[in-house]
C-alpha positions, -999 to +999 in steps of 0.1 A: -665-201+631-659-232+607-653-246+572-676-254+551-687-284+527-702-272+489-730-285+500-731-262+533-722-235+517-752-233+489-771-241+525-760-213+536-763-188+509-803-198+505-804-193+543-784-155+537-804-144+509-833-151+528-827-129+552-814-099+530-833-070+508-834-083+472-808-054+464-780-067+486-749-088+484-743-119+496-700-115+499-677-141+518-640-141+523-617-174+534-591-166+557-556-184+560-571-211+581-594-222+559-628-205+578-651-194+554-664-161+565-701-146+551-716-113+555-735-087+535-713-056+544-686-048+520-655-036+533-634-068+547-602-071+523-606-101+499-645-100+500-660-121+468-696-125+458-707-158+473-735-163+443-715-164+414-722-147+381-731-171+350-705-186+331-700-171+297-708-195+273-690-200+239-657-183+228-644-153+236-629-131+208-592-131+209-598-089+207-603-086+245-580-064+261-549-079+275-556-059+310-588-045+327-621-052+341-629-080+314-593-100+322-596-097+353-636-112+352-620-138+333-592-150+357-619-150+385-637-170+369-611-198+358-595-193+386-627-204+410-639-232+381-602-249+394-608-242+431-572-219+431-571-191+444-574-159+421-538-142+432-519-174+424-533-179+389-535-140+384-493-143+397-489-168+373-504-151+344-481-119+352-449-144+350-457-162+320-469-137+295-474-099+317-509-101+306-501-104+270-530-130+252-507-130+220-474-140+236-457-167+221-422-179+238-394-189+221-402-227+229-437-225+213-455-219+245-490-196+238-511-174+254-522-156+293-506-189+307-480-204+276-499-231+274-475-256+253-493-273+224-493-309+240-512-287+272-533-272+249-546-302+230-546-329+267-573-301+279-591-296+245-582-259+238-593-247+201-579-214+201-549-211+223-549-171+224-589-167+232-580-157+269-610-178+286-599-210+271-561-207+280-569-194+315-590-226+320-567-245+304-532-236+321-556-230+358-565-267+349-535-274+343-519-261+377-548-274+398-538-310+382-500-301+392-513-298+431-536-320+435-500-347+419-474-332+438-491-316+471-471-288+470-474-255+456-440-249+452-432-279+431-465-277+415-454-243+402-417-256+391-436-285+368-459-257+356-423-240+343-401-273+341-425-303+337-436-327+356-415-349+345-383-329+354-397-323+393-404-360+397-367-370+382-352-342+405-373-352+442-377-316+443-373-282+427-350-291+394-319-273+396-327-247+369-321-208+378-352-204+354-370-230+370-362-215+407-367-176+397-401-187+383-413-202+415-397-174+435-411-149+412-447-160+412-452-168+449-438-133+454-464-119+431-491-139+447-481-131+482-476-170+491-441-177+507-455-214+519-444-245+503-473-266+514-508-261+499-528-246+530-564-254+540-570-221+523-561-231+486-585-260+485-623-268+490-636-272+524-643-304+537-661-301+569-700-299+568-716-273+585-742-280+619-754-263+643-753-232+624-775-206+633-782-169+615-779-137+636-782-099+627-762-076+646-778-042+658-758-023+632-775-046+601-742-070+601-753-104+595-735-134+613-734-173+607-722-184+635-716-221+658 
């Protein structure tokens, strides 16, 4: 199997819904190596839709509960719009505020992800406790932090410390806060690497020579 571009992928998915019934799903899972894996039988851990559902559009109401089905839609959702992966923003969220939307910290920080109000205002956030807008804001916010640093680990310790205070430091700032945080939330997420894997980020390598198979039992197989 291989990666896949964006651009192979939506490929792909025409080329998989084409060859389904109209009532089935199009899932895919990515494994550690970065392969992107697509079938239409549930059942593999980690399975996602590959067509995603429409974004909401307009604010959310600052009433939606803290926990369930609609938070967790939510932090899919921002989670995919900044190309993280769900656990890690879903690890941070449980760190930061335990799935609180009203949290406020003693330093002022707000919200699922305590978004501080210089965050909040560099990513244009109007209501810093509607949970959409924070959670695109603060997984904005992180993605930003990897993409600078390159490194989960120390992009999780400016998330907590600053950016400034990792760059100062050439490394993890030596705060206990600082350190439990990063400890804490990689724990949560199930991510013990320092380096961002293959896995966290879009895949880069165009599809070819890809050819559709279906399996006697129904299982259908992209396949090199």
């Amino acid at each position: 199997m291989i990666r896949w571009s964006k651009i192979g992928m939506v490929l792909l998915a025409t080329a998989m819904a084409s060859a389904v019934s109209a009532a089935a799903d199009v899932l895919y899972w990515r494994t550690e190596g970065g392969v992107v894996a697509i079938t239409n039988i549930p059942g593999e851990p980690g399975l996602r839709p590959l067509f995603a559902p429409p974004r909401r559009t307009g604010a959310l109401p600052s009433t939606i509960p803290a926990v369930g089905r609609d938070l967790d839609e939510m932090i899919d959702l921002a989670a995919r719009e900044a190309e993280l992966p769900v656990g890690l923003v879903r690890a941070v969220v449980q760190v930061e505020s335990n799935f609180d939307a009203r949290a406020v910290s003693h330093k002022g920080a707000s919200g699922l992800m305590q978004l501080m109000p210089a965050t909040a205002r560099a990513y244009g956030v109007r209501d810093v406790f509607d949970p959409l807008e924070n959670l695109r804001a603060g997984s904005r916010h992180l993605r930003s932090l990897i993409d600078e640093f390159g490194d989960e680990r120390l992009a999780l310790a400016a998330y907590n410390a600053g950016a400034g205070a990792v760059r100062r430091s050439g490394g993890i700032p030596n705060y206990r806060e600082t350190q439990d945080y990063v400890r804490k939330v990689q724990q949560r997420s199930g991510r013990q690497r320092g380096q961002v894997s293959p896995a966290d980020s879009a895949p880069t390598h165009p599809a070819a020579d890809v050819q559709l198979h279906r399996s006697p039992d129904g299982r259908l197989l992209l396949a090199n």
